[in-house]
N, C-alpha and C positions, 0 to 999 in steps of 0.2 A: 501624453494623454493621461495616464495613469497620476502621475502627477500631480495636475487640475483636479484628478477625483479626490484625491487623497488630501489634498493640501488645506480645507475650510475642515478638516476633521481632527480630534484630537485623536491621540490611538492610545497602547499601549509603554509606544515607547516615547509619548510625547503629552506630558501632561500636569498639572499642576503639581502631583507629586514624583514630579521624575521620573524613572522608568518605573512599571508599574506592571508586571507579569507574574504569572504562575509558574513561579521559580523552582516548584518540585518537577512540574511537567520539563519545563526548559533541562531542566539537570540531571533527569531519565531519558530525554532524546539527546542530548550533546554527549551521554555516557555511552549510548548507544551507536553514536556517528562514531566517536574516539574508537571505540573497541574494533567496530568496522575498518577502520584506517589502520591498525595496527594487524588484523589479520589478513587484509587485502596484501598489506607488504611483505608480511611471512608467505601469506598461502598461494601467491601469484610471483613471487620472487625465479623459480628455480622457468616457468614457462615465459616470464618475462625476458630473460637471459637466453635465452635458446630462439625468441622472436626476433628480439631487436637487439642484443646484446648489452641489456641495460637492464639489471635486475630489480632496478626504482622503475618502471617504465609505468607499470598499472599504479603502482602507488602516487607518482605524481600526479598520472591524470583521475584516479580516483579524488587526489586533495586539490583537483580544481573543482572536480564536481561538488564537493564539497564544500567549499567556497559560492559556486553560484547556488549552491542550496540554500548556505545561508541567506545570499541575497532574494534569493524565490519567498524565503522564512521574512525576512524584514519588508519586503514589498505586500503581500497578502495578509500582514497584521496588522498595516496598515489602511487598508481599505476598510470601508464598513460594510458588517453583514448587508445592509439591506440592499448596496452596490451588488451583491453576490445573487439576490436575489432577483434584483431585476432586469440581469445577464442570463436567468438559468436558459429559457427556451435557445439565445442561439449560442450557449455554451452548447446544446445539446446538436443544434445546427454542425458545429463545430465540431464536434464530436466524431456524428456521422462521417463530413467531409473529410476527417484526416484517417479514418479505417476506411473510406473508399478510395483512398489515395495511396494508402501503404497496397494496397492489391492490384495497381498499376503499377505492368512491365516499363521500368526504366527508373519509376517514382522510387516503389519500393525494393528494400534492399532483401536480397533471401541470404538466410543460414542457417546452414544446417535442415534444408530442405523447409525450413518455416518463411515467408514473407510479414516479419514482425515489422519492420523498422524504416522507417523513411531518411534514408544517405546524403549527410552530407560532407564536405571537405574536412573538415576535424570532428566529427561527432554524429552518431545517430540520434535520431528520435524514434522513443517504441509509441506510439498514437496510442494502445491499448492502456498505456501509464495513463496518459491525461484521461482518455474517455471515460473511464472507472470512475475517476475523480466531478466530471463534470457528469456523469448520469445521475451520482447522489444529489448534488447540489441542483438538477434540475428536479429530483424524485422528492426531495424534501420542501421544494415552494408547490408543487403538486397536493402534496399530504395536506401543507396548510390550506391550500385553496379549496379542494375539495375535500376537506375532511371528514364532514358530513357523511357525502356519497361514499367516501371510502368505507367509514362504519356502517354504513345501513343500504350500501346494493350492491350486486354484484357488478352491474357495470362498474360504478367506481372503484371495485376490486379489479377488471379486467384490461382498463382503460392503459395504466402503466406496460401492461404488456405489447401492447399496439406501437410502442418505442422499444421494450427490451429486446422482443424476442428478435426484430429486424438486427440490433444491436449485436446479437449474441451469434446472430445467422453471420454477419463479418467478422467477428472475432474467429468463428470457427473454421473461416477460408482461409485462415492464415497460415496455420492452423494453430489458436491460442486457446485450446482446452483448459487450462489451469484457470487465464482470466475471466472467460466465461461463468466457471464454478461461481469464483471468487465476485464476480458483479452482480449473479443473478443471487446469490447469499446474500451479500450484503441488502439490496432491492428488495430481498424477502423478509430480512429483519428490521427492514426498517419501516414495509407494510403493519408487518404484525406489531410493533410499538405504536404503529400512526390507528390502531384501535381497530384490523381486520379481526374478524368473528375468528375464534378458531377452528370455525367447521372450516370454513373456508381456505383458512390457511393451513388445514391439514391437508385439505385437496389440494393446494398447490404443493406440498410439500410430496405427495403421492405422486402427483405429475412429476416433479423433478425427478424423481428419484429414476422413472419409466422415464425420463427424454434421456436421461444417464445412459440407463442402462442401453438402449436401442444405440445412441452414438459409440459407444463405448466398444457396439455388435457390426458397426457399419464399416468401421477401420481397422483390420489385422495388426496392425503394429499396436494399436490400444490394448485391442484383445492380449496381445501376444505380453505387453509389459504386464497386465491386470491380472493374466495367469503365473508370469514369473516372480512377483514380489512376493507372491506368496513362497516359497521356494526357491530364491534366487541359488542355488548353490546347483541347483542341477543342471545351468546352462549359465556357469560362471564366467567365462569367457567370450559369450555371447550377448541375450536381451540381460542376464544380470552382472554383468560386469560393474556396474558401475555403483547398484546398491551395494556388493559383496563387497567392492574397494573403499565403500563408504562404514560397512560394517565393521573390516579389519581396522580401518582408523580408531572406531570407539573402542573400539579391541586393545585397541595398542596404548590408548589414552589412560586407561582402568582410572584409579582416583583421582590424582595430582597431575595427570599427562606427564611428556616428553620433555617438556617443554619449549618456551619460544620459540618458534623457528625451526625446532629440529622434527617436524612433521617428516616422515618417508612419502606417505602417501601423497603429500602435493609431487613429488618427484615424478610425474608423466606416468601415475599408479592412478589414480582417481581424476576422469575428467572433468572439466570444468571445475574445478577446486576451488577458484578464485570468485566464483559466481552464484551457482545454483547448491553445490555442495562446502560452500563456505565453514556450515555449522559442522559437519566433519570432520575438519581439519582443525579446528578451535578445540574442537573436543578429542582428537588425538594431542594436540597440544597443551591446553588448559584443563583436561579431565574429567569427570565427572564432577567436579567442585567450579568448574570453570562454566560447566553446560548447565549444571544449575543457576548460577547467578547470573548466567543470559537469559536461560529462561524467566527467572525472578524480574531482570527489567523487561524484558517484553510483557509480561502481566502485568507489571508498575504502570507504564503507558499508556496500554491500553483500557485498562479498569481506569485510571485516569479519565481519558478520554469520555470513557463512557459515563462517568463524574462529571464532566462538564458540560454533556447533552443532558443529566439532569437537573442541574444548577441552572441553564438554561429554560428548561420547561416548567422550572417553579417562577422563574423570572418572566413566565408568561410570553418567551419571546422564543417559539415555536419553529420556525424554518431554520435557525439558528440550532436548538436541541437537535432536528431530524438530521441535521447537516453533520453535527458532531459524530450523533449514533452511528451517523455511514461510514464517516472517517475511522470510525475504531472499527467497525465489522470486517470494513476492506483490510487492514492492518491483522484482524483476529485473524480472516481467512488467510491472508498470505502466512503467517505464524504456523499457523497449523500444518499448512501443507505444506510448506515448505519443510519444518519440521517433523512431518511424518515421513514424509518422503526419507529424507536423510537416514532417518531410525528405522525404516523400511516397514512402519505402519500406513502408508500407501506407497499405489505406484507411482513410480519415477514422470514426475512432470518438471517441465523448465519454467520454475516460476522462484523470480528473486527473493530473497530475506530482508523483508524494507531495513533500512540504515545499514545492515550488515553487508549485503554483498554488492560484488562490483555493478556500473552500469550507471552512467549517466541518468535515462531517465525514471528510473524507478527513485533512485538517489532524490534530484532533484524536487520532484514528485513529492515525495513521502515530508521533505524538508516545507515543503508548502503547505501541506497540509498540517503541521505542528505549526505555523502562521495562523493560519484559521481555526485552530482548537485554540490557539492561546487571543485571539483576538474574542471569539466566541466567551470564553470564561469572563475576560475583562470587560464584553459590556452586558455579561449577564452581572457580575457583579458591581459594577456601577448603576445600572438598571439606565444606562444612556444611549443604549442602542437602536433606537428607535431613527427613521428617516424622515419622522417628523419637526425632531429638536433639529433645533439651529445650538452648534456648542461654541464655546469658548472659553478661555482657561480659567474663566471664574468658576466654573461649573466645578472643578474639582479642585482649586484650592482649598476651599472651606468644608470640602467632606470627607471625614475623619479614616482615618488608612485601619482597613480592616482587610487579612488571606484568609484563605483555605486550608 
């Protein structure tokens, strides 16, 4: 099926003048999968060997995820926006059904006391990966259709939430605090670019902060981590065990790290090493020279990104920009918290390091959506994006090769 859609289309990688992409973006996300690959096999080496007795174990199955990323990356650059578009409502169908379906005993898989993941024979699926991804793309044909009403009532301010907030209400049974943040941020910045008043968007932003705070007061173990990151040392062995082993990592790293490989802390010191506390271990290893020029690509990308929802919006082709801005806010929020967490400028939540850390569907995920920002750039910058042309290869033999 996808196939049949794709096939009367020219794309990026198929076109009068060969392959035809935004080769800065492609070479800050493949720097950023590489690095990931190389610290998966350092920092999941030593729990690898003690599970299965194979200390390549995660690293293999990381480089197949890997692998099907790419393919997620070459199949969804191939498609054209307007296909994306006029999927959004039962992507959003879709959405629903697979976070009603991770909260069914037997469907879903629980860990670690969360029901994130739907189980199968060699691999999970986390549903809250896709859902993220398919709210933007529903929220940005929304913006365009009603853009109007967005700017100028408050129903069309209010209307988006009649889908988040149910959205956020199943994330939170799972219980996926992190992704919650991370959906209803990005949802909110991409109101306030789609031209909400800022009085309005400062009341939403008041609201959030008050729905925070009250869930944050409804669950002891919230409570309990929100009080310890501030102080993690006075209950080291306990709720902060795992910032404090996250701290002596950076501890141990000072400028130049350890280096490669020779981490302590992934050594059954620092849980989930290989996952949630990746940037830890990188940074006991690679040092503060090493933490900077991750963080330097991850801003590379993302301001990228956010470059290409606006080379989109001057290209006039609008569901496409809003599509983009989501894709990098999701990316921004994950960055941040992820990386605060780590540094223990917030509390401890389990929420992945896009391209960096282990896990099938975030991996995958994140690899699809670097398909659709570079698909997005290439027909804002051909300006042939439209689902109204009929193409074919003439259309870009004779128009002269101009990047970014």
């Amino acid at each position: 099926m996808i196939f049949g859609i794709i096939k009367p289309y020219p794309s990026p990688l198929v076109s009068g003048r060969g392959i035809d992409l935004d080769f800065a973006m492609l070479a800050g996300c493949l720097a950023l999968l590489g690095l990931g690959l190389v610290m998966i096999t350092s920092a999941s080496s030593e729990v690898a060997a003690a599970q299965s007795g194979n200390p390549l174990y995660h690293m293999f199955r990381h480089l197949v995820y890997v692998l099907i990323g790419v393919g997620a990356c070459i199949v969804t650059m191939m498609v054209p926006i307007a296909t994306w578009q006029k999927m959004g409502f039962t992507m959003l169908v879709g959405a629903f059904g697979l976070l009603v379906l991770v909260l069914v005993p037997g469907i879903g898989r629980e860990v670690n006391g969360s029901m994130r993941w739907i189980g199968f024979s060699f691999f999970n699926v986390q549903p809250s990966e896709i859902a993220k991804v398919f709210v933007v793309i529903y929220l940005a044909g929304y913006l365009v259709r009603r853009q109007k009403e967005v700017r100028e009532s408050w129903m069309g301010f209010f209307k988006p939430f009649i889908v988040l907030l149910p959205m956020a209400g199943l994330l939170l049974m799972e219980p996926d605090f992190g992704a919650t943040v991370v959906m209803m941020g990005a949802a909110a910045a991409m109101l306030f670019l789609g031209g909400v008043g800022l009085f309005r968007f400062s009341l939403m932003v008041l609201l959030a902060v008050g729905a925070v705070f009250v869930l944050v007061q409804a669950q002891p173990y919230r409570m309990a981590r929100l009080v310890t990151f501030t102080d993690p040392w006075s209950d080291q062995f306990g709720s902060g065990y795992q910032l404090t082993q996250a701290l002596i990592a950076f501890g141990r790293g000072e400028w130049l790290g350890v280096g490669l490989g020779n981490s302590v802390q992934k050594q059954f010191y620092l849980p989930e090493a290989h996952t949630d506390f990746v940037f830890s271990v990188l940074a006991e290893e690679l040092g503060v020279v090493g933490s900077l020029v991750t963080v330097a690509l991850f801003v590379f990308v993302t301001v990228r990104a956010l470059y290409i929802g606006l080379w989109a919006e001057k290209a006039k082709q609008f569901f496409a920009a809003y599509m983009a801005f989501g894709l990098a806010f999701l990316w921004i929020g994950q960055f941040l918290i992820n990386i605060g967490v780590n540094v223990g400028l917030l509390p401890t939540k389990g929420l992945t390091l896009p391209f960096l850390s282990y896990g099938g569907s975030s991996l995958v995920i994140c690899c699809a959506c670097v398909g659709l920002l570079l698909r997005i750039e290439w027909e804002s910058r051909t300006h042939l994006g439209s689902e109204e042309h009929e193409f074919n290869e003439s259309d870009f033999a004779e128009e002269p090769h101009h990047g970014r």
